[in-house]
C-alpha positions as CSV (number, residue, x, y, z in Angstrom):
1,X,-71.2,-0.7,-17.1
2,X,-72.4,-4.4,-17.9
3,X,-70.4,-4.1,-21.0
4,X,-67.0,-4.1,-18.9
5,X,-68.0,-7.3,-17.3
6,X,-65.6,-10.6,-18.1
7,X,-67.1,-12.5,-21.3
8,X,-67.2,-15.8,-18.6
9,X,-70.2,-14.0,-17.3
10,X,-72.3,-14.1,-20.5
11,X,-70.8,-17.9,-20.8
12,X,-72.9,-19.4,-18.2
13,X,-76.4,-18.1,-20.1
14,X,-76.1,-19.9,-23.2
15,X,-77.7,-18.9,-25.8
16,X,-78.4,-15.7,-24.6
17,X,-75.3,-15.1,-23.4
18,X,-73.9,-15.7,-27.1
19,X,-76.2,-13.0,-28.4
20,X,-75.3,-10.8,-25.7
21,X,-71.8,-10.7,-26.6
22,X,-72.6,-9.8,-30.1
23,X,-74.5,-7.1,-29.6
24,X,-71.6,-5.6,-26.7
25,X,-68.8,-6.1,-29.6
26,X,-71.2,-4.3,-32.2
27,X,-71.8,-1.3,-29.7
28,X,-68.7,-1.2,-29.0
29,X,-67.7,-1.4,-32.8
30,X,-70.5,1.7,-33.0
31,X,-68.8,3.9,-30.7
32,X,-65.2,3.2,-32.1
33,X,-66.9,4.7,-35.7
34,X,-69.0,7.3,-33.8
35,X,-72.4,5.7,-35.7
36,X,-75.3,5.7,-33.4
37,X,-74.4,8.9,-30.6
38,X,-77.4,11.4,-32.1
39,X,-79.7,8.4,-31.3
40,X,-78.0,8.5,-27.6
41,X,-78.3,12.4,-27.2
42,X,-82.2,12.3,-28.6
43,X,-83.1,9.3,-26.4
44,X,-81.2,11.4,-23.2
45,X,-83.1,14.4,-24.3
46,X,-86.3,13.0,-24.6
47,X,-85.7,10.6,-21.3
48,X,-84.7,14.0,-19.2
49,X,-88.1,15.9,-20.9
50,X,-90.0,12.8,-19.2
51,X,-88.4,13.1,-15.8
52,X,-88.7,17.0,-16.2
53,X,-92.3,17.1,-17.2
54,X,-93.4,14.2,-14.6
55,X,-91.9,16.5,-12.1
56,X,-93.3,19.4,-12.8
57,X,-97.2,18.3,-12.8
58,X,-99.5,21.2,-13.6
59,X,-96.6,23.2,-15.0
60,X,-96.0,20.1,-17.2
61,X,-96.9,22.8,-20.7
62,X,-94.5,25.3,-19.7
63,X,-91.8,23.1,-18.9
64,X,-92.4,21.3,-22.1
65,X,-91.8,24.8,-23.4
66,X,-89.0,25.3,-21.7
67,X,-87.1,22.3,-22.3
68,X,-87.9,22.8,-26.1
69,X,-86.1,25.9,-25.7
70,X,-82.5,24.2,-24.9
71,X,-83.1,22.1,-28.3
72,X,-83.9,24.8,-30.2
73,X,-86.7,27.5,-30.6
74,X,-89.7,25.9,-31.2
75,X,-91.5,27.6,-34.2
76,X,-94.1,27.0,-36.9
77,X,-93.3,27.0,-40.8
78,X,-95.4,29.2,-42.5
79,X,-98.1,32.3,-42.6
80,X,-100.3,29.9,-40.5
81,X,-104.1,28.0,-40.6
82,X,-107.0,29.5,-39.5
83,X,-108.1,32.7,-38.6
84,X,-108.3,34.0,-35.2
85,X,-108.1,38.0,-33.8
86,X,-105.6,38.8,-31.4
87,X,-105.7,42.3,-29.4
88,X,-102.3,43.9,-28.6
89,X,-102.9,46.0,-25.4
90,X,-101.7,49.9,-24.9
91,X,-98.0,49.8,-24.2
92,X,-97.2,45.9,-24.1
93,X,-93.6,45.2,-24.7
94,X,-92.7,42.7,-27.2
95,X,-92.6,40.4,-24.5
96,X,-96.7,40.9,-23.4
97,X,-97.0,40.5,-27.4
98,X,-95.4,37.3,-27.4
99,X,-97.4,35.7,-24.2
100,X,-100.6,36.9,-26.0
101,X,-99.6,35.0,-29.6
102,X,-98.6,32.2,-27.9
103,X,-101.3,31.9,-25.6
104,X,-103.7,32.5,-28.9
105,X,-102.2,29.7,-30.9
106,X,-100.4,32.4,-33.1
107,X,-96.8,31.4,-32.5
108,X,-95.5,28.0,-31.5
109,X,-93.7,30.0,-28.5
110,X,-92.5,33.2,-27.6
111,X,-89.3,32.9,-28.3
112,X,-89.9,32.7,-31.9
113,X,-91.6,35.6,-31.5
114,X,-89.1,37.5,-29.7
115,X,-86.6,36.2,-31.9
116,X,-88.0,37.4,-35.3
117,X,-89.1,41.0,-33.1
118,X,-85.2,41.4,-32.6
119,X,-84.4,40.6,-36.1
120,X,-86.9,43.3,-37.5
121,X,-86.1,47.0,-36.3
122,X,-89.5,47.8,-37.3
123,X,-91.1,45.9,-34.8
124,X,-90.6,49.0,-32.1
125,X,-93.9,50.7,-34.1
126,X,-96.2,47.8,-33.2
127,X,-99.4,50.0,-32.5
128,X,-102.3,48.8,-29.7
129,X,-105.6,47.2,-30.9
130,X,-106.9,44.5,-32.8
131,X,-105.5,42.0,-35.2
132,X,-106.8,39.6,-37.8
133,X,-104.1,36.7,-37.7
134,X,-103.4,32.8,-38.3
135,X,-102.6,29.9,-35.8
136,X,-99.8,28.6,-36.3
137,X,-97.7,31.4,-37.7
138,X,-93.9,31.8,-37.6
139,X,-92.4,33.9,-35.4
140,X,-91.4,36.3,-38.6
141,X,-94.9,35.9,-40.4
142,X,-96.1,36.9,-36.9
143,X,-94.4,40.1,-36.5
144,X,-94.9,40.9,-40.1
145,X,-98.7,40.7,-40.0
146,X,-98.7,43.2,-36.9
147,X,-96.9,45.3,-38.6
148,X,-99.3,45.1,-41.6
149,X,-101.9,47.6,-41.0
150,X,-104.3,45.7,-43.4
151,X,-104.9,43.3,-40.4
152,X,-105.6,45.4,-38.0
153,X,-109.2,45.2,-36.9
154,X,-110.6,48.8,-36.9
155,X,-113.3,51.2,-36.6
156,X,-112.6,54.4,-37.2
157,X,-115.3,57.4,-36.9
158,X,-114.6,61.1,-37.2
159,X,-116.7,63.2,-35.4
160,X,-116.6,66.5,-37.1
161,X,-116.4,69.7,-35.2
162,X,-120.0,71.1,-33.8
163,X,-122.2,68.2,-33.9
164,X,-124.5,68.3,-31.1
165,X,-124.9,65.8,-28.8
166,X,-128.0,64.3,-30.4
167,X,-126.1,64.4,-34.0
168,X,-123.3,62.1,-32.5
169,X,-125.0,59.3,-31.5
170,X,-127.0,59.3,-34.5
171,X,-123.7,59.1,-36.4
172,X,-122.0,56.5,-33.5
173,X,-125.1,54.4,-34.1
174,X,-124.8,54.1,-37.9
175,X,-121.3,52.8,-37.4
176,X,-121.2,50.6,-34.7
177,X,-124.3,49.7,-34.5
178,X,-125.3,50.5,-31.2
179,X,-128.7,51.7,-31.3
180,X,-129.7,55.5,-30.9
181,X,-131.3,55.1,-27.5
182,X,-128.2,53.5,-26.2
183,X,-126.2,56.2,-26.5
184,X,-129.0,58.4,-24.8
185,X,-129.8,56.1,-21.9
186,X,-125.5,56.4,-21.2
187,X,-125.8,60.4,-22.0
188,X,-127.9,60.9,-19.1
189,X,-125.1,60.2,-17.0
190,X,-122.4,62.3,-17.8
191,X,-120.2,62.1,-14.7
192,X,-120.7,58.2,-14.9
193,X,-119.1,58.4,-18.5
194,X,-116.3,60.8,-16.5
195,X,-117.0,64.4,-16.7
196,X,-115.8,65.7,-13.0
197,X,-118.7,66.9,-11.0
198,X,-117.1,70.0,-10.7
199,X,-116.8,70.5,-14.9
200,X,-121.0,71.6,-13.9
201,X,-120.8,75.1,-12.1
202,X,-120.4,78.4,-12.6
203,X,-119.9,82.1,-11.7
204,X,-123.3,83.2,-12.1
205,X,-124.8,80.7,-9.3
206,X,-127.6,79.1,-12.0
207,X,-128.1,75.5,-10.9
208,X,-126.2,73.7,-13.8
209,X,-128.0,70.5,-14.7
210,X,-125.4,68.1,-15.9
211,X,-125.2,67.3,-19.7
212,X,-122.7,65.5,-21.7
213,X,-123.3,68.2,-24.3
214,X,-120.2,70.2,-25.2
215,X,-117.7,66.8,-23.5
216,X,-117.6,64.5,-26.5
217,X,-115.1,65.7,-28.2
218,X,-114.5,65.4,-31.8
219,X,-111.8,63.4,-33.2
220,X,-111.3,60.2,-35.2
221,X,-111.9,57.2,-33.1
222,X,-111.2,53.5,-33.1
223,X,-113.5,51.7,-31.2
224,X,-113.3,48.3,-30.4
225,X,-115.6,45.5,-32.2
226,X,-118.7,45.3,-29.5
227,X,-117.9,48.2,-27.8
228,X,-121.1,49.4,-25.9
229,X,-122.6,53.0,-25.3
230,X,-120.7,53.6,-22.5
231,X,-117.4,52.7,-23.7
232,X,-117.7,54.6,-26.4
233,X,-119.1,58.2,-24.7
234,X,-116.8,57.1,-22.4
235,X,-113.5,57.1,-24.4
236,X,-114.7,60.8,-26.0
237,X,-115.0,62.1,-22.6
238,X,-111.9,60.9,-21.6
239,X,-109.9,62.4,-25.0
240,X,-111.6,66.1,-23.8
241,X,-110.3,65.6,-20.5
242,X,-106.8,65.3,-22.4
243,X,-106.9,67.8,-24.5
244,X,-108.5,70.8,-22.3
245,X,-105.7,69.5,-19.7
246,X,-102.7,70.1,-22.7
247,X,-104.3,73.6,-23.4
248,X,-104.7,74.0,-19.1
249,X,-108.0,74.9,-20.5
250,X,-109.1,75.3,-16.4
251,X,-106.5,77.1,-15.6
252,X,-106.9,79.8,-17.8
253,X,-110.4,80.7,-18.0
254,X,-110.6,80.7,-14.0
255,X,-107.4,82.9,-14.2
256,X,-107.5,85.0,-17.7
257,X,-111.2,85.1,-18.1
258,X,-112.3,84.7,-14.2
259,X,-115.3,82.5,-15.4
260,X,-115.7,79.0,-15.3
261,X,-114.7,76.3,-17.7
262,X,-118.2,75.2,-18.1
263,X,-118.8,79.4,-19.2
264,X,-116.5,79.0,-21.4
265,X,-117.1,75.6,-23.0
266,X,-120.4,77.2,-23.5
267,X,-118.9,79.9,-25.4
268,X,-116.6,77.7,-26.9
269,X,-119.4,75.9,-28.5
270,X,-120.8,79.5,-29.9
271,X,-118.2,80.0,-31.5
272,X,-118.2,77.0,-33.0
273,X,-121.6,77.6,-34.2
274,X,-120.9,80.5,-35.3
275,X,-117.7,81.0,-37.2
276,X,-117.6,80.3,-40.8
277,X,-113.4,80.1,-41.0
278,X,-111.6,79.2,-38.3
279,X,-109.9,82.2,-38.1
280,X,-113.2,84.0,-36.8
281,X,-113.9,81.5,-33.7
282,X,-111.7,84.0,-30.9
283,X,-113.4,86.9,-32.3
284,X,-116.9,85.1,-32.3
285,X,-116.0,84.2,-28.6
286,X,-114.9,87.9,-27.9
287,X,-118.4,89.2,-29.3
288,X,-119.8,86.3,-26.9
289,X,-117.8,87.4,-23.7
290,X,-118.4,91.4,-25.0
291,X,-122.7,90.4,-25.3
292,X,-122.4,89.3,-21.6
293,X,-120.1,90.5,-19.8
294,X,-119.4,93.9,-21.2
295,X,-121.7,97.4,-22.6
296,X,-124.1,95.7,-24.5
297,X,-127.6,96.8,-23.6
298,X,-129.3,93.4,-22.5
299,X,-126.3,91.3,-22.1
300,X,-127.5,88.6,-23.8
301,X,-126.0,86.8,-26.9
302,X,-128.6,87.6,-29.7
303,X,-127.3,84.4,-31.5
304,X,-130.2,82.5,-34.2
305,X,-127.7,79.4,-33.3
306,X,-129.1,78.9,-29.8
307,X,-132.8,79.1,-31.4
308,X,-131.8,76.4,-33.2
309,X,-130.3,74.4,-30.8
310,X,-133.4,74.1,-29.1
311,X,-135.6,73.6,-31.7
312,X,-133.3,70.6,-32.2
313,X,-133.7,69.7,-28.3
314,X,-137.3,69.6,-28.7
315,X,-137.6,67.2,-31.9
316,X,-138.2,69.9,-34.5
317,X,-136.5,71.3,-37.7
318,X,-134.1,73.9,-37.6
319,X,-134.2,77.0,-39.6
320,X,-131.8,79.1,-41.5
321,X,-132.4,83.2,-39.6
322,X,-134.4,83.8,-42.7
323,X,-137.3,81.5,-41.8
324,X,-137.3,82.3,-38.2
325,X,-140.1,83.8,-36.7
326,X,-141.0,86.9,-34.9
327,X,-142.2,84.8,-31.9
328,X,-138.8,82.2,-31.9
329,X,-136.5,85.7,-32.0
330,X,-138.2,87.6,-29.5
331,X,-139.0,84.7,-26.8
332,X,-138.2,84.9,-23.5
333,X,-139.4,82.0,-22.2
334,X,-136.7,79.6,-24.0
335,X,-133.8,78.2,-21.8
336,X,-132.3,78.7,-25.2
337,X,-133.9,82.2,-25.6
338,X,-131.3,84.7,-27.4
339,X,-132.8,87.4,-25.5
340,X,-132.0,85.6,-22.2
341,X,-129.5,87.4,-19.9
342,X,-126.4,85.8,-19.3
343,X,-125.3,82.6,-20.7
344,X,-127.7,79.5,-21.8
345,X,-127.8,76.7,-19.8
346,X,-125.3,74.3,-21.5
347,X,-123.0,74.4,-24.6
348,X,-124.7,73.8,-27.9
349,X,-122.7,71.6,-29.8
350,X,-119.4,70.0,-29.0
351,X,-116.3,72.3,-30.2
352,X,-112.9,71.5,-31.5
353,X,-109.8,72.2,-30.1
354,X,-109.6,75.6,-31.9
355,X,-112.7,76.5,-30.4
356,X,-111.4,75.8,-27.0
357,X,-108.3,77.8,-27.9
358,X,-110.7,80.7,-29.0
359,X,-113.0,81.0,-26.2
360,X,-109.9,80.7,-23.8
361,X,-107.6,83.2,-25.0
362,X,-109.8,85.8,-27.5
363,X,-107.9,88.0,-29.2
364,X,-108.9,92.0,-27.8
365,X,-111.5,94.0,-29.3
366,X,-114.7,95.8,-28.3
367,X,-116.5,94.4,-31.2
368,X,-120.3,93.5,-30.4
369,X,-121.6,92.3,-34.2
370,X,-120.8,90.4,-36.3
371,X,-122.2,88.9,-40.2
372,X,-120.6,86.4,-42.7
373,X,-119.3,88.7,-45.6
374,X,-118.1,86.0,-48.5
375,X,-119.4,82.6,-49.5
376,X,-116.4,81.3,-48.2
377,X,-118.1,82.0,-44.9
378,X,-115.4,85.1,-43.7
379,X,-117.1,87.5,-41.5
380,X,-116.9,91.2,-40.5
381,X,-116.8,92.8,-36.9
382,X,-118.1,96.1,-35.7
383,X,-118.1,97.8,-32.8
384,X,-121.5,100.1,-33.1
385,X,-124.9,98.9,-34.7
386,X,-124.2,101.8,-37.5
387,X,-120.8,99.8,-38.5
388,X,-123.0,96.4,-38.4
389,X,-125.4,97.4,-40.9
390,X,-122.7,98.5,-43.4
391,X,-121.1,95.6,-43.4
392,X,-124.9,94.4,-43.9
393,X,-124.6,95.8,-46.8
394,X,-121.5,94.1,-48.2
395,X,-123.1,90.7,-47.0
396,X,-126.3,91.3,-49.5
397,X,-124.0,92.8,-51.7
398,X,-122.5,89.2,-52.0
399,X,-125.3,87.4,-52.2
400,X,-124.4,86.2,-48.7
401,X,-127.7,87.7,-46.8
């Protein structure tokens, strides 16, 4: 405005007046050429991020953020500085990823994140958990790390099929860390870690005493760094849950088998015991629901594999059948007794899926025996004693027994 004033105005200051008129013919010589109008636009830019920010008080950082983001998107050069970890929740959008990078000092905002996500059709397989990444990485460096499995923070533990209870948290404990009597002191719990109450009746009216035996399944796990006793019994439980759900495990057994799902975990887990190839566990479970349920003179299981699971219980070495005693095969007085009627008390390991699959829907047979018939662990069923002890036979005949 002062520019369009009449020069007579500058006249009366003098001196100052004379370099004011110079500088209004030089700015005015600047716009003619066009020299000097980025200046203008930075200086508005930066005046209206002053006036913006001063308004905004404690939202002064996002609106910083957000003003940035009409100039441009902010992002850093580069595969970044230090290190820091970064956890990607279950099911965050590319949007939750970006607040958590930039929030972490990963990206420089999440635009440049969202940007460089959009660019890279890969970026839809993102998976959950842990990352190793840099401050100040660029939006694409960003979204190329997560996708680099390399940096993903992991601690993956299969628990094989059949490990008892007391066998898991041996083998949690040399992996995470977590000491032995951690995992115990959680055990004692189960419905605490998740089991339903309900998982611990059954037909038979025996007063079920609850046990996480049989409920952690085995799978391969990731587990968090620091995750604690709990969490991790915790997480098991909840994958059995899943999977007996996909089978309609419940459903079934109360239905097909008119027993309850803790009966048949507990067979389940025979089987499991027992069955050299997986394609023996429903006929193992068959023999199992035959022993006690059907013609079989004391309708108990006669299996060496509860024995053992009690000598385990109790702190002492297992045995192979061989090295068994007459006392350990003929007591009574054992919860884990194989001359007990009716089921045991609880499962004796914790089966696979196949096992579940087995003790839910056995294939049909009157078969009461059973004996492992090759060295690849293949056994053979019979129907009467007389057909057992032939197939005996084969056994030693294979060097097998």
């Amino acid at each position: 405005m002062i520019d369009d004033l009449d020069p007579e105005f500058d006249a009366d200051r003098g001196e100052k007046g004379r370099h004011r008129r110079r500088y209004v013919r030089r700015r005015q010589r600047q716009r003619r050429s066009g020299s000097g109008g980025g200046r203008g636009k930075t200086a508005l830019a930066l005046l209206l991020t002053l006036v913006l920010l001063g308004g905004l008080g404690g939202g002064a950082f996002y609106g910083f953020e957000r003003i940035q983001n009409f100039l441009g998107t902010p992002d850093y050069d580069g595969s970044g500085t230090e290190a820091v970890t970064v956890e990607i929740m279950e099911g965050a959008l590319i949007a939750d990823m970006a607040v958590t990078l930039y929030e972490a000092g990963v990206v420089k905002s999440t635009k440049a994140f969202i940007e460089a996500a959009e660019d890279d059709g890969r970026s839809k397989t993102i998976q959950p958990g842990q990352y190793q990444l840099r401050r100040q990485m660029s939006g694409a460096s960003a979204v190329a790390a997560l996708l680099d499995l390399t940096n993903r923070v992991v601690n993956g533990i299969t628990i094989p099929e059949g490990r008892t209870a007391k066998s898991v948290y041996k083998l949690l404990s040399e992996k995470t860390n977590v000491p032995v009597t951690e995992f115990e002191a959680a055990a004692k719990d189960p419905i605490a870690l998740g089991v339903p109450e309900w998982w611990f009746t059954r037909t038979d009216d025996r007063k079920v005493e609850p046990s996480i035996e049989g409920f952690l399944f085995p799978d391969t796990y990731e587990f968090p760094p620091k995750s604690t006793a709990e969490s991790i019994l915790g997480l098991m439980v909840e994958r059995f849950l899943t999977v007996a759900e996909e089978l309609r495990f419940v459903d079934r057994v109360q239905n097909e088998r008119q027993i309850a799902p803790y009966e048949a975990l507990i067979v389940a887990s025979l089987a499991q015991a027992e069955a050299g190839v997986p394609g023996d566990l429903g006929k193992v479970a068959r023999v199992a629901y035959n022993r006690v349920y059907g013609d079989f003179p004391c309708n108990c299981l006669e299996m060496d594999v509860t024995i053992n699971y009690h000598l385990e219980l109790t702190g002492q070495k297992t045995k192979t059948s061989a090295e068994m005693t007459e006392d350990e095969l003929l007591d009574t007085k054992s919860p884990y007794s194989r001359k007990l009627r009716g089921l045991i008390p609880t499962p004796i390991n914790n089966p696979g899926q196949l096992a579940l699959e087995g003790a839910m829907d056995p294939p049909p047979g009157k078969w009461l025996y059973f004996v492992a018939i090759n060295k690849e662990g293949q056994s053979a069923f019979a129907e009467t004693y007389e057909e057992q002890l032939r197939n005996e036979a084969k056994a030693r005949e294979a060097g097998v027994i």
